[in-house]
Structures are given as structure tokens and as C-alpha cells.
VEXDRENKOL-177763 format. One record per residue (C-alpha): residue number from 1; residue in three letters; x, y, z. Coordinates in pm, 1 decimal, padded with zeros to 6 digits. Layout:
N
ATOM pos code     east    north       up
ATOM NUM  ALA        X        Y        Z
...
//
This chain:
157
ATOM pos code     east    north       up
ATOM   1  UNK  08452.2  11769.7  03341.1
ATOM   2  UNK  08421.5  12139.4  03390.9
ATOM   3  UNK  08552.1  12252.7  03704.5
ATOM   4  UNK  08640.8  12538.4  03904.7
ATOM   5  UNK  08975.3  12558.7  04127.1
ATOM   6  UNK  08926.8  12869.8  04369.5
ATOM   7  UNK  09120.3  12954.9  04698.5
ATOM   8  UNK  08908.6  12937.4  04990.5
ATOM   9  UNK  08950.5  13262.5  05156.0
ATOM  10  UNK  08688.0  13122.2  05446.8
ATOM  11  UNK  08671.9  12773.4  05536.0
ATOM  12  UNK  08336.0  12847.3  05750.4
ATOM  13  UNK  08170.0  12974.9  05424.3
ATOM  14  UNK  08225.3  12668.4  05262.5
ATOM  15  UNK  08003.0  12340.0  05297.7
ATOM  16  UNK  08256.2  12077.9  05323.0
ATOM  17  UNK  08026.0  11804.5  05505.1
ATOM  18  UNK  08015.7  11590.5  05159.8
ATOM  19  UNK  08355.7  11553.6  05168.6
ATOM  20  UNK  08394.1  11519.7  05543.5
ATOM  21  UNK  08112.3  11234.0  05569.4
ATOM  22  UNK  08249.1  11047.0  05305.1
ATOM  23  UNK  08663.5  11096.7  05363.8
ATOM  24  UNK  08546.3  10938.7  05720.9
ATOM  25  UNK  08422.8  10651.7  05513.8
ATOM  26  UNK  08698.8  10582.4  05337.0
ATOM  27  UNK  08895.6  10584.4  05708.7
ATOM  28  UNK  09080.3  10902.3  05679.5
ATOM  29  UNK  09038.0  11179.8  05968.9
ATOM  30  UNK  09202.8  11453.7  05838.1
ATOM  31  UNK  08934.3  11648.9  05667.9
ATOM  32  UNK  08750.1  11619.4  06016.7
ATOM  33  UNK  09039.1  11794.7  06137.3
ATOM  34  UNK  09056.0  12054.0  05883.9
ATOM  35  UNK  08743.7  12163.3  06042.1
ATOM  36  UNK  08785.6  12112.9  06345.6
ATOM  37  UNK  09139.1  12375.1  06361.3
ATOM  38  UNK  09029.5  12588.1  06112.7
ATOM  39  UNK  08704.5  12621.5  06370.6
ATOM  40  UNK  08963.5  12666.3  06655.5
ATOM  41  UNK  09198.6  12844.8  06534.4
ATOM  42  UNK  09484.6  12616.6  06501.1
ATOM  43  UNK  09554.3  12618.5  06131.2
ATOM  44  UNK  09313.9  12865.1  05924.7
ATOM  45  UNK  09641.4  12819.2  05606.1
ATOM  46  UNK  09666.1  13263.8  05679.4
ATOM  47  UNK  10057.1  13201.1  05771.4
ATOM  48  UNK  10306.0  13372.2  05481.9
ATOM  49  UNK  10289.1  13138.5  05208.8
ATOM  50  UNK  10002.3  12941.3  05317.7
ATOM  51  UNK  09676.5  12877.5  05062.2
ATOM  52  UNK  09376.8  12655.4  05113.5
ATOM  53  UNK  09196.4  12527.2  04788.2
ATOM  54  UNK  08853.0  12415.4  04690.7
ATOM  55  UNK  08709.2  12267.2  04320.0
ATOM  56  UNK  08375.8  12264.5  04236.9
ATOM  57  UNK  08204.7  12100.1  03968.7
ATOM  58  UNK  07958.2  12232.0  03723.9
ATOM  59  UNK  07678.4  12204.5  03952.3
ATOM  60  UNK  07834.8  12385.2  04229.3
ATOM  61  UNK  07899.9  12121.6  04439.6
ATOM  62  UNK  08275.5  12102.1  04616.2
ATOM  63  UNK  08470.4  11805.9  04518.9
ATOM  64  UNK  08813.1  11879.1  04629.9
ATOM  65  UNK  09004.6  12032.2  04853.7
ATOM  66  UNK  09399.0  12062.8  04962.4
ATOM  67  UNK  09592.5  12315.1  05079.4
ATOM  68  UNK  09948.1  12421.5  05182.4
ATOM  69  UNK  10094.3  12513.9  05514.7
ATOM  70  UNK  10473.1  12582.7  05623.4
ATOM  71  UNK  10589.0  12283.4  05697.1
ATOM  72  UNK  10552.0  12255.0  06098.3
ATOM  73  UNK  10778.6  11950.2  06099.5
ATOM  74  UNK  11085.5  12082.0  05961.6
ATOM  75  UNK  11395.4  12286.4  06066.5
ATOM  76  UNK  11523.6  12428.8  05751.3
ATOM  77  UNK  11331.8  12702.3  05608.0
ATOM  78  UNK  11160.7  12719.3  05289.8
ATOM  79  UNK  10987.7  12405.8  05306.6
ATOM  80  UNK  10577.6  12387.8  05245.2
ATOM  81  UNK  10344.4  12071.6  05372.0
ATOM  82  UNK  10086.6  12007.3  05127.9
ATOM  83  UNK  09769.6  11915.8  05373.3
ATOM  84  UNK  09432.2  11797.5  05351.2
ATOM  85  UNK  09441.2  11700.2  04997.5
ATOM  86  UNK  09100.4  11527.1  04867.3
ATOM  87  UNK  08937.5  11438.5  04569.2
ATOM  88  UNK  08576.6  11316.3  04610.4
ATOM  89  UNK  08541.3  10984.3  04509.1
ATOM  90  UNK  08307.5  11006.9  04221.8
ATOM  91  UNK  08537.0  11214.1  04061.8
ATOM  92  UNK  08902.2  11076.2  04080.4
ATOM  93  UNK  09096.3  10989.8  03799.6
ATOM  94  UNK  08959.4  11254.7  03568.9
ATOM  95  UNK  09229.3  11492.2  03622.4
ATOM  96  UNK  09105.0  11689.1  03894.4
ATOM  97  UNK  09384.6  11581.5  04138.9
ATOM  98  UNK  09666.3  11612.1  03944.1
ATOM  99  UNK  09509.3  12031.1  03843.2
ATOM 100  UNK  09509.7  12048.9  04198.6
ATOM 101  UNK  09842.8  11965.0  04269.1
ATOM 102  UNK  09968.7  12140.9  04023.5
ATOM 103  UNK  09792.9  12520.3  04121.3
ATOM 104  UNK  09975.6  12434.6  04481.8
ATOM 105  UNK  10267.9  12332.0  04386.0
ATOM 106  UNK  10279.8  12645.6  04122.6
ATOM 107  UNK  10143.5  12869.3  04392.2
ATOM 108  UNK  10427.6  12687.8  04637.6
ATOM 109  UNK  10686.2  12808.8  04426.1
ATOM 110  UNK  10703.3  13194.2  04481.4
ATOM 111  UNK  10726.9  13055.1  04863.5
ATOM 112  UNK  10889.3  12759.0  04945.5
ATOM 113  UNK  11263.3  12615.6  04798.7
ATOM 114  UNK  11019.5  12238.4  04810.9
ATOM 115  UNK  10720.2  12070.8  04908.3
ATOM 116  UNK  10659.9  11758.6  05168.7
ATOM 117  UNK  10310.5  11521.7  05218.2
ATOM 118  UNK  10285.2  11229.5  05441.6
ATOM 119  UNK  10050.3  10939.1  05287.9
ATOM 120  UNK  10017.5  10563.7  05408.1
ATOM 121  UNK  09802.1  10510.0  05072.7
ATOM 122  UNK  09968.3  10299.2  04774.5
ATOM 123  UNK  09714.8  10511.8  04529.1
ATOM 124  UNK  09845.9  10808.7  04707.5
ATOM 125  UNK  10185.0  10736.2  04684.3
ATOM 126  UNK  10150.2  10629.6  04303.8
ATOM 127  UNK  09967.3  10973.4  04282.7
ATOM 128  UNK  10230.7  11168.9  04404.5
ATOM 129  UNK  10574.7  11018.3  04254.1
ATOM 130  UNK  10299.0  11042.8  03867.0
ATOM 131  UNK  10330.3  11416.9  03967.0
ATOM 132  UNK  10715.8  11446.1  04010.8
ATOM 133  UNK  10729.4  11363.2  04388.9
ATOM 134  UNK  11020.9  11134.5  04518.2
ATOM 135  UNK  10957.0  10881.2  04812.2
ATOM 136  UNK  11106.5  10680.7  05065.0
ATOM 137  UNK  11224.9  11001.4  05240.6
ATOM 138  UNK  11308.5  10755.7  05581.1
ATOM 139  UNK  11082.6  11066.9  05787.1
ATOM 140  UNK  10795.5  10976.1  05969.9
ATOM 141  UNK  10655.9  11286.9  05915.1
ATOM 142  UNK  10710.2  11313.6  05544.4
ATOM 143  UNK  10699.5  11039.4  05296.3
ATOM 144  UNK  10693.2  11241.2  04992.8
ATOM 145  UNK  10866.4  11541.7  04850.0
ATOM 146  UNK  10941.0  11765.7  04581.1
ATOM 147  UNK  11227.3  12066.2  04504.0
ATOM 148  UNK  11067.5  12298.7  04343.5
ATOM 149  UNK  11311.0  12517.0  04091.4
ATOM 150  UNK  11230.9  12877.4  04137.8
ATOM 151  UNK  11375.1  13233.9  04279.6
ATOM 152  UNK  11273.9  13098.0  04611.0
ATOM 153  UNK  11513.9  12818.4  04579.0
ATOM 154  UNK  11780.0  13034.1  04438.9
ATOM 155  UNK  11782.7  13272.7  04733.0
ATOM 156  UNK  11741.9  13015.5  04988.2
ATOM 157  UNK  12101.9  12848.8  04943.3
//
């Protein structure tokens, strides 16, 4: 499937209601709140290091989105938060999630020493340790996590 993986340099340019209506259908609230603190201010992903992605298919239409913040969470420095990551539904497992993760976690590694998530799905989970993630971290606020080998790392320690 043609697609095209693009940073989103404005969230409020950006019609993300598909996704929203139908990530609240699924259960999951976090695309809601995307919105709602990129609208207030609260995380717009413009810190050092931070990058918010979208994909859209061939006919324009957005049908994935994730993005990386500095990890809020953690002490040590150098360590990014992958956040909001969705993949439409009509569209998963055809690759698009896994190009996705790998254009943040590529993009991660001129600024971070390693990547965290936080998932309570098993398809999530199976997702993430496919793409070179480790769990069972024993952190509530991270379940997932990844060290990425770069110059960021190597300065870091």
C-alpha cells in the first residue's frame, strides 16, 4: 500500500477525527488526549528531541499517527517515550506500523541513549518485542523499551 510518513509540524492542521472516533471505539483514550493537550498546550511534541508523525494513504486520508516525547516519567536523561502510536484499523498488519516505528525510533536516535512505551495490549506488546523492544520492565509507567546504539548513547555514559 502506498503511503506517506510525514512529521506533523501542526497538529490543528491535521484532521485526526477518523482516528479519534474510531481509537475511542476500540476503548483507548489517548488519541482524545493528543488533542485535547496539543489544543491546550500541554504537549504540542516542540521539546528538544520531540517529533509527532502522521501516514497517509494514497487517497489522502491519515491512517496513523505516533510520536515521541522526552520521557516525563524518568530521572536519567536521554530517555524518549514513544506516545500516541496508532494504526487505523483497516490498515494494520500491512507494514505500516512497524515503518512507523522504525522513522521514530531512527529519528530517536540522534536524541535519546533509548526509547520507553507503556501498552496493556497483548497485540501491542507482541508488536513491540517483533520490533526489538524488551518487556516486563516491572515500571508502571513503562512496559516496554529499547537501547538504541548511537553517538547519543556513547556520550551519555
Amino acid at each position: 500500500m502506498p503511503m506517506n510518513i510525514q512529521v506533523i509540524e501542526d497538529l490543528n492542521k491535521v484532521d485526526v477525527s477518523k482516528l479519534v472516533d474510531e481509537s475511542e471505539a476500540e476503548g483507548y483514550r489517548f488519541l482524545r488526549r493528543l488533542v485535547n493537550q496539543y489544543e491546550d498546550g500541554t504537549n504540542t511534541f516542540n521539546k528538544a528531541g520531540e517529533v509527532l508523525y502522521g501516514v497517509w494513504d494514497h487517497t489522502g486520508e491519515l491512517v496513523a499517527i505516533g510520536g515521541l516525547n522526552r520521557d516525563p516519567y524518568s530521572d536519567k536523561s536521554g530517555v524518549g517515550r514513544l506516545r500516541r502510536f496508532y494504526i487505523s484499523e483497516h490498515v494494520r498488519r500491512q507494514g505500516i506500523g512497524t515503518k512507523l516505528l522504525k522513522e521514530i525510533v531512527n529519528y530517536g536516535k540522534g536524541h535519546f541513549s533509548e526509547l520507553v512505551v507503556r501498552t496493556d495490549s497483548s497485540s501491542a506488546d507482541a508488536f513491540y518485542r517483533a520490533n526489538g523492544f524488551t518487556g516486563d520492565l516491572g515500571m508502571p509507567e513503562a512496559t516496554h523499551h529499547i537501547t538504541l546504539n548511537n553517538e547519543y548513547s556513547k556520550e551519555a555514559k
